[in-house]
MILUM-587890 format. One line per field, with one value per atom (N, C-alpha, C): residue in one letter; atom name; x, y, z negated. Coordinates in Angstrom, 3 decimals. Atoms other than C-alpha are relative to their C-alpha. Layout:
BEGIN
type: [a|...] $
atom: [CA|...] $
X: [X|...] $
Y: [Y|...] $
Z: [Z|...] $
***
This chain:
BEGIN
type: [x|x|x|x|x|x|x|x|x|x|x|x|x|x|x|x|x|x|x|x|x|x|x|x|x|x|x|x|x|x|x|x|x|x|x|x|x|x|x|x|x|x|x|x|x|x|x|x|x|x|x|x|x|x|x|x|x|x|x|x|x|x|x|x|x|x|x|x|x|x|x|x|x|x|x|x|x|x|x|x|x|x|x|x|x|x|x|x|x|x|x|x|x|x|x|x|x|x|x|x|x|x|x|x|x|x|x|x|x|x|x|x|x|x|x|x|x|x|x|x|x|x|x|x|x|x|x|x|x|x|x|x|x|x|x|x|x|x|x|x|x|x|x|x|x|x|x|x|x|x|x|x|x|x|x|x|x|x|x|x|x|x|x|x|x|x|x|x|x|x|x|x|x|x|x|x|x|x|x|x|x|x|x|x|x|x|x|x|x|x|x|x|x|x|x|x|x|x|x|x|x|x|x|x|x|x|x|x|x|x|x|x|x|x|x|x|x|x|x|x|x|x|x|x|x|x|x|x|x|x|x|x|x|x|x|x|x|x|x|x|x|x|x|x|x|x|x|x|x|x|x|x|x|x|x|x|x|x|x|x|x|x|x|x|x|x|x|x|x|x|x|x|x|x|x|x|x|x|x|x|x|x|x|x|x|x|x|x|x|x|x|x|x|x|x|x|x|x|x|x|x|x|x|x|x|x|x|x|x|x|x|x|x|x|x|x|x|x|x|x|x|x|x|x|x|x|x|x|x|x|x|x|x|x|x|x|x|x|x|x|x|x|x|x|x|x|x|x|x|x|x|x|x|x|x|x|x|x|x|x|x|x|x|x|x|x|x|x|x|x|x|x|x|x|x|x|x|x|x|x|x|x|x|x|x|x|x|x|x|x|x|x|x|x|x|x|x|x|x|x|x|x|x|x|x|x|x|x|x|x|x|x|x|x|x|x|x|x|x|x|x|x|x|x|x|x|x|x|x|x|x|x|x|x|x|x|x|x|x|x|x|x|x|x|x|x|x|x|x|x|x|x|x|x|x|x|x|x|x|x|x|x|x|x|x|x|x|x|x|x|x|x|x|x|x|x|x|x|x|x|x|x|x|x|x|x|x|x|x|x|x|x|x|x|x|x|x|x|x|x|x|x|x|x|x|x|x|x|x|x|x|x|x|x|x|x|x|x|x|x|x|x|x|x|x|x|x|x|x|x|x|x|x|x|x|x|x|x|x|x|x|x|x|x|x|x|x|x|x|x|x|x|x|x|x|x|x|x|x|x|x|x|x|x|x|x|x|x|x|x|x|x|x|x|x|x|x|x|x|x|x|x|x|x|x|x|x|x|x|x|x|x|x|x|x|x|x|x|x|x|x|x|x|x|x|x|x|x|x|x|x|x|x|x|x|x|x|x|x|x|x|x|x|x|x|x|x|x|x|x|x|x|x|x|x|x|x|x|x|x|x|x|x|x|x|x|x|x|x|x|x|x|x|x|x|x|x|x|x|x|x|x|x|x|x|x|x|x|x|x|x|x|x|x|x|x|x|x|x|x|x|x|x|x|x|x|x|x|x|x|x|x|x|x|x|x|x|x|x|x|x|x|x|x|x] $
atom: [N|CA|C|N|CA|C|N|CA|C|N|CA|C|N|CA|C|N|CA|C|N|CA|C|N|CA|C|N|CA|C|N|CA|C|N|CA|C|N|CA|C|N|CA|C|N|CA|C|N|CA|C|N|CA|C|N|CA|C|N|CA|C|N|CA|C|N|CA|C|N|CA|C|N|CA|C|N|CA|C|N|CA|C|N|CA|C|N|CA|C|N|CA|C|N|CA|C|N|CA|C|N|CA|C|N|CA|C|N|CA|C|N|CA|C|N|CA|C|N|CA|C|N|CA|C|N|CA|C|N|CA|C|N|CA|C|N|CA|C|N|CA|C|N|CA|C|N|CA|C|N|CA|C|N|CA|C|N|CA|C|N|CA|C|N|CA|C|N|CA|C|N|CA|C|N|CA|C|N|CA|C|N|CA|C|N|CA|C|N|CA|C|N|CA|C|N|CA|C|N|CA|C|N|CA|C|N|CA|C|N|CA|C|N|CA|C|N|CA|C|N|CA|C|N|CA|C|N|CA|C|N|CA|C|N|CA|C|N|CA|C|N|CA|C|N|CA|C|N|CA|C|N|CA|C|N|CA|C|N|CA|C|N|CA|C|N|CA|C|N|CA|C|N|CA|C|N|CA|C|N|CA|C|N|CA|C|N|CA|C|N|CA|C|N|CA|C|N|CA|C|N|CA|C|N|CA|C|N|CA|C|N|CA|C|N|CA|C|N|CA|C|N|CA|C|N|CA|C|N|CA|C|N|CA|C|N|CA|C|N|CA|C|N|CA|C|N|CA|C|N|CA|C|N|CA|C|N|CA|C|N|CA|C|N|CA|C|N|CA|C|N|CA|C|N|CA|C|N|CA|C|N|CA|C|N|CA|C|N|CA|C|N|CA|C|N|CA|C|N|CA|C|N|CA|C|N|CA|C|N|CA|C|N|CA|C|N|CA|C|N|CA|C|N|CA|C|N|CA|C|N|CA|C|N|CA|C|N|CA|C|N|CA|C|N|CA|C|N|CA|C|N|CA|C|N|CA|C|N|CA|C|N|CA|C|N|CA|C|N|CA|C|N|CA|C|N|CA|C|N|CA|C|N|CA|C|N|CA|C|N|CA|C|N|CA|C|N|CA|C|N|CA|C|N|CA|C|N|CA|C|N|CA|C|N|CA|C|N|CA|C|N|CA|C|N|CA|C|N|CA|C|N|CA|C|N|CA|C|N|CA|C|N|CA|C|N|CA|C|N|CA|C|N|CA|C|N|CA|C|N|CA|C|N|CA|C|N|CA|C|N|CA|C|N|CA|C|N|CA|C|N|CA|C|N|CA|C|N|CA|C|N|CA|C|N|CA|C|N|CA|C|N|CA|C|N|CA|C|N|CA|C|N|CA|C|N|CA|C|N|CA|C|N|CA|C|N|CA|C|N|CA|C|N|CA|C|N|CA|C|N|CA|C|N|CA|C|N|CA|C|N|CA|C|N|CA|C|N|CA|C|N|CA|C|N|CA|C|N|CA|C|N|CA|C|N|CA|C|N|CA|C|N|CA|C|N|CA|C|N|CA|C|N|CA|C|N|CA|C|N|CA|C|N|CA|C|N|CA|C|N|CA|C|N|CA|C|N|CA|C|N|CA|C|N|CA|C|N|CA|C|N|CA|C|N|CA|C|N|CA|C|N|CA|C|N|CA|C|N|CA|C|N|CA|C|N|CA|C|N|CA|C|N|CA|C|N|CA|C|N|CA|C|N|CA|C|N|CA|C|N|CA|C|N|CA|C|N|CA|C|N|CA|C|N|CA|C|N|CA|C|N|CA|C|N|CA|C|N|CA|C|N|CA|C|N|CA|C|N|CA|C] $
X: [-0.677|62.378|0.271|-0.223|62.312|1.794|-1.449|66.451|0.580|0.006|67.965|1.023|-0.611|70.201|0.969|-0.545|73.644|0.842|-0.171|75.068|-1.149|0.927|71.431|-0.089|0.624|69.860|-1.381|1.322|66.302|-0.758|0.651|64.496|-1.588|2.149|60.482|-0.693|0.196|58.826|-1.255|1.330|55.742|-1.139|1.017|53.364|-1.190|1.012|51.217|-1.485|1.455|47.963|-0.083|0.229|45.789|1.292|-1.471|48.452|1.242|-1.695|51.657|0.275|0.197|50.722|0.772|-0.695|53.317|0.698|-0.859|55.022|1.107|-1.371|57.703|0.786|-1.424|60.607|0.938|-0.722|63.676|1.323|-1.389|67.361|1.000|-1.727|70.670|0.811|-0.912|72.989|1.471|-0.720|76.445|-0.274|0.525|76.104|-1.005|1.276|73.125|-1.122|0.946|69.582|-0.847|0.993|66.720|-0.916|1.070|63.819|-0.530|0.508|63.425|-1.268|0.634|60.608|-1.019|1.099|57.799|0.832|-0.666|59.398|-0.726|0.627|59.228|1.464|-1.147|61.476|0.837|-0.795|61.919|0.666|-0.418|62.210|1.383|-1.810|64.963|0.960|-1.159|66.961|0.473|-0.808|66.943|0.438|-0.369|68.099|1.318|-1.173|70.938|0.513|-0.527|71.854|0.187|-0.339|71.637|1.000|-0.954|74.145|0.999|-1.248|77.299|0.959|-0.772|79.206|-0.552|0.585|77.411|-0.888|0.759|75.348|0.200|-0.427|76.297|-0.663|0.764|73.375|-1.644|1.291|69.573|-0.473|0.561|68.013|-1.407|1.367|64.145|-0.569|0.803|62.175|-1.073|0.907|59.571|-0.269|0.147|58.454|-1.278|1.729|55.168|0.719|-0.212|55.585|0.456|-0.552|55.585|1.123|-0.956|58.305|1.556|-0.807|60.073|0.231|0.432|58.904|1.149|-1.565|62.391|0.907|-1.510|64.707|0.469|-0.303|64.925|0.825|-0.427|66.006|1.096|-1.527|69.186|0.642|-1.433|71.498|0.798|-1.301|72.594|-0.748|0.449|71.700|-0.910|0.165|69.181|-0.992|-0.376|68.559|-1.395|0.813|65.383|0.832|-0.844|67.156|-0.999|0.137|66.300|0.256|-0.134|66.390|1.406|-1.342|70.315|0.670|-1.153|71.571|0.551|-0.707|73.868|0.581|0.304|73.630|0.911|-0.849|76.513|0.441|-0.194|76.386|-1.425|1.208|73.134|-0.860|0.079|71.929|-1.352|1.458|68.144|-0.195|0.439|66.004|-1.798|1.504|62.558|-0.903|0.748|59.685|-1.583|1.369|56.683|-1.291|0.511|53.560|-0.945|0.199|52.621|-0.167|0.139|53.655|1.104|-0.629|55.371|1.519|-0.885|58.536|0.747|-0.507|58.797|1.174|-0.811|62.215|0.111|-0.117|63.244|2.102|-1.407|67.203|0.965|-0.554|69.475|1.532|-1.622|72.625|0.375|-0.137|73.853|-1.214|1.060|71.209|-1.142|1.015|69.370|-0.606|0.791|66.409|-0.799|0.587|65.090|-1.400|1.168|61.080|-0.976|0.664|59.935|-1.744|1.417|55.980|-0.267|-0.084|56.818|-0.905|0.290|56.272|0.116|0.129|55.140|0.366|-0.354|56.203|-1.320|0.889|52.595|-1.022|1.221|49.316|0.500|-0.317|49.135|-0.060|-0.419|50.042|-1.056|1.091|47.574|0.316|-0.335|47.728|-1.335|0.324|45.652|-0.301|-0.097|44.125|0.742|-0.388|45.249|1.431|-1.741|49.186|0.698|-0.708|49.439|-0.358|0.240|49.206|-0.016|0.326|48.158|0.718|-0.557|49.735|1.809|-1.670|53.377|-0.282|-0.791|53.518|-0.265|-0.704|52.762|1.136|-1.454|55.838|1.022|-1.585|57.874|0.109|0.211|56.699|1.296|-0.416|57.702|1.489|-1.355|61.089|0.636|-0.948|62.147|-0.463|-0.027|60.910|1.412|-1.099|63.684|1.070|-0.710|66.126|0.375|-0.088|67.986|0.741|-0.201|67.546|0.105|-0.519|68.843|-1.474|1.055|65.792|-0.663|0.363|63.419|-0.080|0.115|63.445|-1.272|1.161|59.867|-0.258|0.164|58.821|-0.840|0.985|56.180|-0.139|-0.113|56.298|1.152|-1.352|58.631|0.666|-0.931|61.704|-0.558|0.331|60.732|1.323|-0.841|63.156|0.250|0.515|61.742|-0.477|0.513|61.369|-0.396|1.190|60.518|-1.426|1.132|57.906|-0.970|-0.024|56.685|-0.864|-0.082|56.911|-0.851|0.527|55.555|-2.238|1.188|52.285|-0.542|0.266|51.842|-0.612|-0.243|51.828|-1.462|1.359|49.049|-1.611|1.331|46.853|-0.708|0.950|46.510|-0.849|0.848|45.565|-1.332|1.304|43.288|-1.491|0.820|41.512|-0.472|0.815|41.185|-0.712|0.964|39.769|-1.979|1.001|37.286|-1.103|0.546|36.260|-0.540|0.327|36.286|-1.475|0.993|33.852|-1.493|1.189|31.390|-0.403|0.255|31.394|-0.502|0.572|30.545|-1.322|0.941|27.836|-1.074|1.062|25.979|0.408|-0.211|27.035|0.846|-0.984|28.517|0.180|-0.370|28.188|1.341|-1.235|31.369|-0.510|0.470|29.426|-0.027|0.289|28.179|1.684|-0.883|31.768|1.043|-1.517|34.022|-1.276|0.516|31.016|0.524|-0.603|32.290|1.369|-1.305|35.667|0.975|-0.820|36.933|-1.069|1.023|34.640|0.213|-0.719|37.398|0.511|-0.121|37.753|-0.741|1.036|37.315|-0.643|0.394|34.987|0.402|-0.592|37.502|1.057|-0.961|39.744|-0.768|0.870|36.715|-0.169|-0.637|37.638|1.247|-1.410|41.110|-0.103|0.613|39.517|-0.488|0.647|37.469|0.796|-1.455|40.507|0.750|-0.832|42.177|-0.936|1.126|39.081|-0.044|-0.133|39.403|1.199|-1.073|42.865|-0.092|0.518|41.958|-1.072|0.520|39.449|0.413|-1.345|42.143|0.399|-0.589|44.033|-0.552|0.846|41.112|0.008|0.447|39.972|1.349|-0.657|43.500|0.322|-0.091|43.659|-1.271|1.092|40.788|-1.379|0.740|38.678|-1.037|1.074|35.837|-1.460|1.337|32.103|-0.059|-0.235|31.312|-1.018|0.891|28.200|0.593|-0.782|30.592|0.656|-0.348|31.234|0.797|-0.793|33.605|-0.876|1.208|30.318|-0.236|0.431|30.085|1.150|-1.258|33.588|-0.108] $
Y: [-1.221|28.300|0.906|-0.809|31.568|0.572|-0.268|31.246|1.180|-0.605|33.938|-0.239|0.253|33.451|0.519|-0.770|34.168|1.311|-1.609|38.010|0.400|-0.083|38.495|0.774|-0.349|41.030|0.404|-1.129|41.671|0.589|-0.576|44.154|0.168|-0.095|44.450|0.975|-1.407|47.494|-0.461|0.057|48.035|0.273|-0.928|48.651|-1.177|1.208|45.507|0.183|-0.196|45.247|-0.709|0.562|43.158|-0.805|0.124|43.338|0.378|0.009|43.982|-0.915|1.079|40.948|0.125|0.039|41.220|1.792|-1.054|44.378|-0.242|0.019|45.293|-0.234|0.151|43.709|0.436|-0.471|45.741|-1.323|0.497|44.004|0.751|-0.831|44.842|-1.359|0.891|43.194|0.506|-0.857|44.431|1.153|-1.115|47.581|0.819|-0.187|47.971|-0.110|0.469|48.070|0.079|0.763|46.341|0.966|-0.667|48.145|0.714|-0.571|50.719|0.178|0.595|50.301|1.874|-1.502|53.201|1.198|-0.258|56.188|0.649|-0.062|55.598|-0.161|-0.459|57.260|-1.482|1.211|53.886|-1.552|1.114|51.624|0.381|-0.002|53.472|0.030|0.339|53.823|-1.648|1.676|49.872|-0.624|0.145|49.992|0.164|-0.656|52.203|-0.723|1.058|49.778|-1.299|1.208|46.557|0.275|-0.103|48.399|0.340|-0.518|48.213|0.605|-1.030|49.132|1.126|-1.464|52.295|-0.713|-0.485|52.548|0.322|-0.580|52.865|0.103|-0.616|52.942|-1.104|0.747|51.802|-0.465|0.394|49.734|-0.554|0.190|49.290|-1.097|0.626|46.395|0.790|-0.703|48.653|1.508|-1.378|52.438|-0.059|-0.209|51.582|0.215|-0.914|53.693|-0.867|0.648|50.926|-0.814|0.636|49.403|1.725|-0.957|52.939|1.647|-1.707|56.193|-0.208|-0.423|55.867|0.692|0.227|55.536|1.509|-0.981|59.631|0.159|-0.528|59.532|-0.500|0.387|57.438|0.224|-0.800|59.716|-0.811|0.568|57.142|0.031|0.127|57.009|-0.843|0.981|55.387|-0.537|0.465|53.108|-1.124|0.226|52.040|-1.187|0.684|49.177|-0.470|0.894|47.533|-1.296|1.427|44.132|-0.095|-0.298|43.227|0.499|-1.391|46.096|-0.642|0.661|45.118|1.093|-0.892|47.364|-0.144|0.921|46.560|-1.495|1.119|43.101|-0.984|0.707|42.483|0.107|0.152|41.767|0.129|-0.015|42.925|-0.904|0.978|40.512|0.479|-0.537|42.308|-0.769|0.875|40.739|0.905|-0.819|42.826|-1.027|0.902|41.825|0.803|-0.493|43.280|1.616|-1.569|46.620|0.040|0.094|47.704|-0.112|0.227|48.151|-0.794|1.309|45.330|-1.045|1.369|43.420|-0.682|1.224|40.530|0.622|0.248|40.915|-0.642|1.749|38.050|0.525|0.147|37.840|-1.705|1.711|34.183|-0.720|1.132|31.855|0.256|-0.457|34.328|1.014|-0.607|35.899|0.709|-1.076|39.644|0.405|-0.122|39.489|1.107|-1.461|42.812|-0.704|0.695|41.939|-1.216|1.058|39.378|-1.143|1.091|36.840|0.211|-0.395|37.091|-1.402|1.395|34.374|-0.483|0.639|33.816|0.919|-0.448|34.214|0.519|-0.431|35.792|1.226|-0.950|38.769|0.492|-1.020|41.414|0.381|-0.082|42.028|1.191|-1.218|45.886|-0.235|-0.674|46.264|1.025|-0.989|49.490|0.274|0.315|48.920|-1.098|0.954|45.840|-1.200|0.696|42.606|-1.656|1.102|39.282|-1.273|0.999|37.740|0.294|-0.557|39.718|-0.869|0.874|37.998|-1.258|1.250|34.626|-0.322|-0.047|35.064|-0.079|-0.228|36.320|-1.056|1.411|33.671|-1.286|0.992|31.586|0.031|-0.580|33.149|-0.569|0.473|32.492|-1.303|1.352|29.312|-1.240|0.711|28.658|-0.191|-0.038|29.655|-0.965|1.437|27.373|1.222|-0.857|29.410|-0.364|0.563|28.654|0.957|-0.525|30.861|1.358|-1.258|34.110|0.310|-1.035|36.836|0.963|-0.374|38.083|1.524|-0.718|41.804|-0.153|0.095|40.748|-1.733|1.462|37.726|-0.964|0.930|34.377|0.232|0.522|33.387|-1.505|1.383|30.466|-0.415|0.984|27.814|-0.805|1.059|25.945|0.812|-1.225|28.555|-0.950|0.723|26.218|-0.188|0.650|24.505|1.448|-1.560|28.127|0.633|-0.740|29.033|-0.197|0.736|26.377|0.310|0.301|26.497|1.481|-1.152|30.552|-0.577|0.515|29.726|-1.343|0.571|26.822|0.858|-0.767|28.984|0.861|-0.914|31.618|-1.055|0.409|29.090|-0.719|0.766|27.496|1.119|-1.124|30.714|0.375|-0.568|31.553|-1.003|0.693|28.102|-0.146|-0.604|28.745|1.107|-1.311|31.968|-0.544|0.692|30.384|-1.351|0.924|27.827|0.759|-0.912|30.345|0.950|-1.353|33.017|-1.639|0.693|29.615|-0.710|0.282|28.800|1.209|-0.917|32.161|1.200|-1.108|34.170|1.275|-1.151|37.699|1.094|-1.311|40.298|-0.408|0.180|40.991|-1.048|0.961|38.968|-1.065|1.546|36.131|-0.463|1.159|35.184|0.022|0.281|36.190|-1.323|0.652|34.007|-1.188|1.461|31.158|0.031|0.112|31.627|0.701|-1.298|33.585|-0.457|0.442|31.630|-0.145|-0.546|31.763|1.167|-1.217|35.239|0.586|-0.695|36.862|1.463|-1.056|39.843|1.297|-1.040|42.078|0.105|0.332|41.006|0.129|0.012|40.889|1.423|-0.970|44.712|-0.321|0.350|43.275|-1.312|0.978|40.301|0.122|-0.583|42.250|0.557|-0.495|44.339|-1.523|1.007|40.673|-0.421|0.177|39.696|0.788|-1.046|42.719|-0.679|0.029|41.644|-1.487|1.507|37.946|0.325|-0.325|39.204|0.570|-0.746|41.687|-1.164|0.966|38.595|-0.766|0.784|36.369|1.384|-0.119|39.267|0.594|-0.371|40.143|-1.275|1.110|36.574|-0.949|0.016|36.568|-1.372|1.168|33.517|0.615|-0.492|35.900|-0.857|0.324|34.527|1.354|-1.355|36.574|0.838|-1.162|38.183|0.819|-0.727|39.211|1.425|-1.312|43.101|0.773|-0.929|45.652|0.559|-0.847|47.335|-1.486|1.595|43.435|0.274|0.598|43.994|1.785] $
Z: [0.457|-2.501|1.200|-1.143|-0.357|-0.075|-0.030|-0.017|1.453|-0.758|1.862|1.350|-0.847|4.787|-0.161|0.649|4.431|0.958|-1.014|5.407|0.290|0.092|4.741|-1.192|0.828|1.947|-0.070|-0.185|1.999|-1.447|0.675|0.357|0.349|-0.601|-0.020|-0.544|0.695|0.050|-0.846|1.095|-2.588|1.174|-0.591|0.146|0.571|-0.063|-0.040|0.808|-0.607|2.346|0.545|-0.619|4.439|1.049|-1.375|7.489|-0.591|0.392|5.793|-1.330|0.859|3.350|-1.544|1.367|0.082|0.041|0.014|1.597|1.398|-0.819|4.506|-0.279|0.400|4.617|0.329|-0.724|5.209|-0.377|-0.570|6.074|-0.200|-0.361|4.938|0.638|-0.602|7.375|0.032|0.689|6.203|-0.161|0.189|6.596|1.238|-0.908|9.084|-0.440|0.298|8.190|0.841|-0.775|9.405|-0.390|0.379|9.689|-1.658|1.442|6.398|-0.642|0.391|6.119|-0.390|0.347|4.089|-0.628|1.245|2.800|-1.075|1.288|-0.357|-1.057|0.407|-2.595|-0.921|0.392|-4.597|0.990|-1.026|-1.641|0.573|-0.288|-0.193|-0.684|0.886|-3.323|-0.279|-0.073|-3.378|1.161|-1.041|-0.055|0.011|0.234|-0.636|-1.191|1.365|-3.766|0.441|-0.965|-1.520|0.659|-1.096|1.474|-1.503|0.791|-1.184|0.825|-0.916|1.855|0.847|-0.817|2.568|1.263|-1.374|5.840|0.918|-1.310|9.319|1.081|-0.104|10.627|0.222|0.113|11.258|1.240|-1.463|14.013|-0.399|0.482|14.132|1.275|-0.552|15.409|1.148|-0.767|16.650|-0.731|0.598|15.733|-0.742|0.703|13.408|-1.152|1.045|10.681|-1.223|0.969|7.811|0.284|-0.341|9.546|0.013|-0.496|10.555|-0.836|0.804|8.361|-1.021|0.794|5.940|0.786|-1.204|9.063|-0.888|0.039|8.925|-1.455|1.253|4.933|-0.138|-0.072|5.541|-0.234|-0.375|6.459|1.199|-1.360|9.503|1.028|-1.935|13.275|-0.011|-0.182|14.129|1.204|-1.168|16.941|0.226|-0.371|18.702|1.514|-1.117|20.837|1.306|-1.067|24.380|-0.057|-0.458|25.758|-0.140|0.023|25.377|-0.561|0.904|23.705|-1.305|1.261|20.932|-0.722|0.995|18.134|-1.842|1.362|15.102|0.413|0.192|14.658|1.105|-0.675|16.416|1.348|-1.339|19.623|0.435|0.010|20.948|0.679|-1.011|22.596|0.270|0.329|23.903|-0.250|0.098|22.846|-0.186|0.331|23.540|-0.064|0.696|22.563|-0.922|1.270|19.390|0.354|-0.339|20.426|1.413|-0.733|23.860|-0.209|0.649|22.000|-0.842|0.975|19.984|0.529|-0.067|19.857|-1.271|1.276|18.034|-0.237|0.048|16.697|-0.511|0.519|16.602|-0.369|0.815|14.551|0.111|-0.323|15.854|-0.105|-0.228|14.970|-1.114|1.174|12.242|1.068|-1.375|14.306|-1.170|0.349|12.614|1.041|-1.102|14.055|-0.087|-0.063|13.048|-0.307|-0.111|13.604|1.304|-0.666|16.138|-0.724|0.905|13.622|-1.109|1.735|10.091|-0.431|0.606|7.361|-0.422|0.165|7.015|0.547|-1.032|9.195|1.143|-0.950|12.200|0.477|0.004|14.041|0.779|-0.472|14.836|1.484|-0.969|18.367|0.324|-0.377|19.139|1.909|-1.514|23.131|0.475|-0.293|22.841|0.705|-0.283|22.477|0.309|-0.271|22.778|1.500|-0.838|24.884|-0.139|0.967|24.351|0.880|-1.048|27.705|-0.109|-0.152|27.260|-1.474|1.206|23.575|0.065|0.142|24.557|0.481|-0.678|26.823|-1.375|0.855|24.240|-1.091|1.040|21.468|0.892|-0.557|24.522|0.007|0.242|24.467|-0.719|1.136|21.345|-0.203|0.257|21.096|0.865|-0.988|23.957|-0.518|0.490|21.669|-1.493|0.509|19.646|-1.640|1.260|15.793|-1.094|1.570|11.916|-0.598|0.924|10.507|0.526|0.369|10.712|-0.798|0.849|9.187|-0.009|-0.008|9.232|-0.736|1.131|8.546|-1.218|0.893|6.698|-0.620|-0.129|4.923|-0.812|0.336|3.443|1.349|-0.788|5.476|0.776|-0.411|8.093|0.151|-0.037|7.957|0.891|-1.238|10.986|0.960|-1.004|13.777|1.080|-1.209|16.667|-0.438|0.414|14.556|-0.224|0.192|13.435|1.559|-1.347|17.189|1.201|-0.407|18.165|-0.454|1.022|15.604|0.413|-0.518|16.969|1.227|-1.868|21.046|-0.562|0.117|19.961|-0.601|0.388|17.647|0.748|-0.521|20.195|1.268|-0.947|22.552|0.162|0.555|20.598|-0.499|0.202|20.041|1.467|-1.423|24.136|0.243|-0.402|24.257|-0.743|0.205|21.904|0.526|-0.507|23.073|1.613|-0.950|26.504|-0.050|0.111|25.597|-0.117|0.309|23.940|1.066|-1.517|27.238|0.774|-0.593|28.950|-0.486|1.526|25.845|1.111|0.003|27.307|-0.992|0.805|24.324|0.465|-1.224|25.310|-1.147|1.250|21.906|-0.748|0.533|20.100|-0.967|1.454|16.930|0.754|0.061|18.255|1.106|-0.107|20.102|-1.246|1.522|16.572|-0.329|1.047|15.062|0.764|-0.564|17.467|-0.158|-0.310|18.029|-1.297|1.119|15.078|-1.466|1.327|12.219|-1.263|1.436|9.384|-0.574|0.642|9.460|-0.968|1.160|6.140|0.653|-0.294|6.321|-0.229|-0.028|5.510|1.049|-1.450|8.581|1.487|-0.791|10.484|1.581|-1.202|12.327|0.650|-0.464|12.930|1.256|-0.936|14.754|1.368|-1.223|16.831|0.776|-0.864|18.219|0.985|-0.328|18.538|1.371|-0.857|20.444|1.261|-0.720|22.813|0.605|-0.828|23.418|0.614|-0.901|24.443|1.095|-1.219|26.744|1.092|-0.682|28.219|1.176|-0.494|29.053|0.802|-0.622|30.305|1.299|-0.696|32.493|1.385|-0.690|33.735|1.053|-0.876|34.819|0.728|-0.797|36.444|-0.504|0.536|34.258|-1.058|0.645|32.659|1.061|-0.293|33.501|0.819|-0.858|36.551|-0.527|0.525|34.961|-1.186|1.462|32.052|0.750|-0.300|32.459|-0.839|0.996|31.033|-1.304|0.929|29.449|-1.389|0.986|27.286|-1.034|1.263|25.163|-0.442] $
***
């Protein structure tokens, strides 16, 4: 049973897709909300029907639009936090990664992960914005921390956040070893290493892969373990 945590309300927007899996989840935490999520004139009215004590104001995981495009319809402040910053009731903890901005925000031992961590599959990680070596850190982070549950934007409630935390921090590593194996195989086109290293991707995830792919090479070539004939002109 997806039970909620308590001093917890979540709401889920209608905005179902590949990467935002059932829909965004926004957070009423008394009267604070968690990421609002799309606006969408019915999402925020069940927002504003969850906060019974009004609204005092909004704090956002990160600024990606299905997480952030309501904030403005509120009517409350709202608050793009830092590392530390303690915001209402809740306390940031950065966790870039995902996006340079991305924190996680902890209310005692209930951890709000924005796209940190989804309640199911894994998290898209972009070359562009993101980074594939800053979020195993931060994975690593919170795994340090000693947590009663996430709160996932996207996604069930995990119940078992080490294990969770744990089962992230392996998959990606089990993916650079792959990939690693195949650049030592000879293979070098984006296809033939998703076709090694990336072999359960459906073919509609398959552009999302390739990005992911980009950002594991990132990482390999920032840490210097690319095949030396392997060139920028190869990814």
């Amino acid at each position: 049973m997806d039970r909620e945590p308590d001093g917890v309300v979540r709401v889920r927007a209608r905005n179902p897709s590949l990467l935002t899996l059932d829909g965004t989840n926004t957070y009423v935490v008394g009267s604070w909300i968690v990421d609002p999520g799309p606006a969408d004139a019915a999402h925020l009215d069940a927002i504003r029907a969850a906060a019974s004590a009004g609204i005092e104001g909004v704090v956002l995981t990160h600024r990606h639009s299905d997480h952030s495009e309501g904030a403005a319809e509120l009517g409350a402040p709202v608050v793009v936090p830092e590392d530390g910053d303690e915001v209402g009731p809740l306390r940031a903890l950065a966790t870039p990664g995902h996006s340079p901005d991305s924190v996680c925000l902890l209310l005692g031992a209930i951890c709000f992960t924005g796209d940190t961590v989804l309640g199911e599959g894994s998290v898209f990680i972009s070359p562009d914005e993101g980074s594939l070596s800053a979020y195993l850190e931060s994975l690593r982070r919170l795994r340090a921390l000693d947590l009663e549950v996430l709160c996932p934007g996207h996604g069930p409630y995990v119940w078992e956040p080490r294990a969770k935390l744990q089962e992230y921090i392996e998959h990606r590593l089990d993916r650079e070893r792959r990939l690693l194996d195949a650049l030592r195989s000879g293979l070098r086109t984006p296809d033939e290493l998703l076709d090694a290293a990336w072999p359960d991707s459906p073919p509609d995830l398959r552009p999302a892969a390739e990005l992911t792919l980009r950002a594991h090479l990132d990482k390999l070539a920032e840490e210097g373990r690319l095949p030396p004939d392997y060139g920028p002109g190869d990814r």
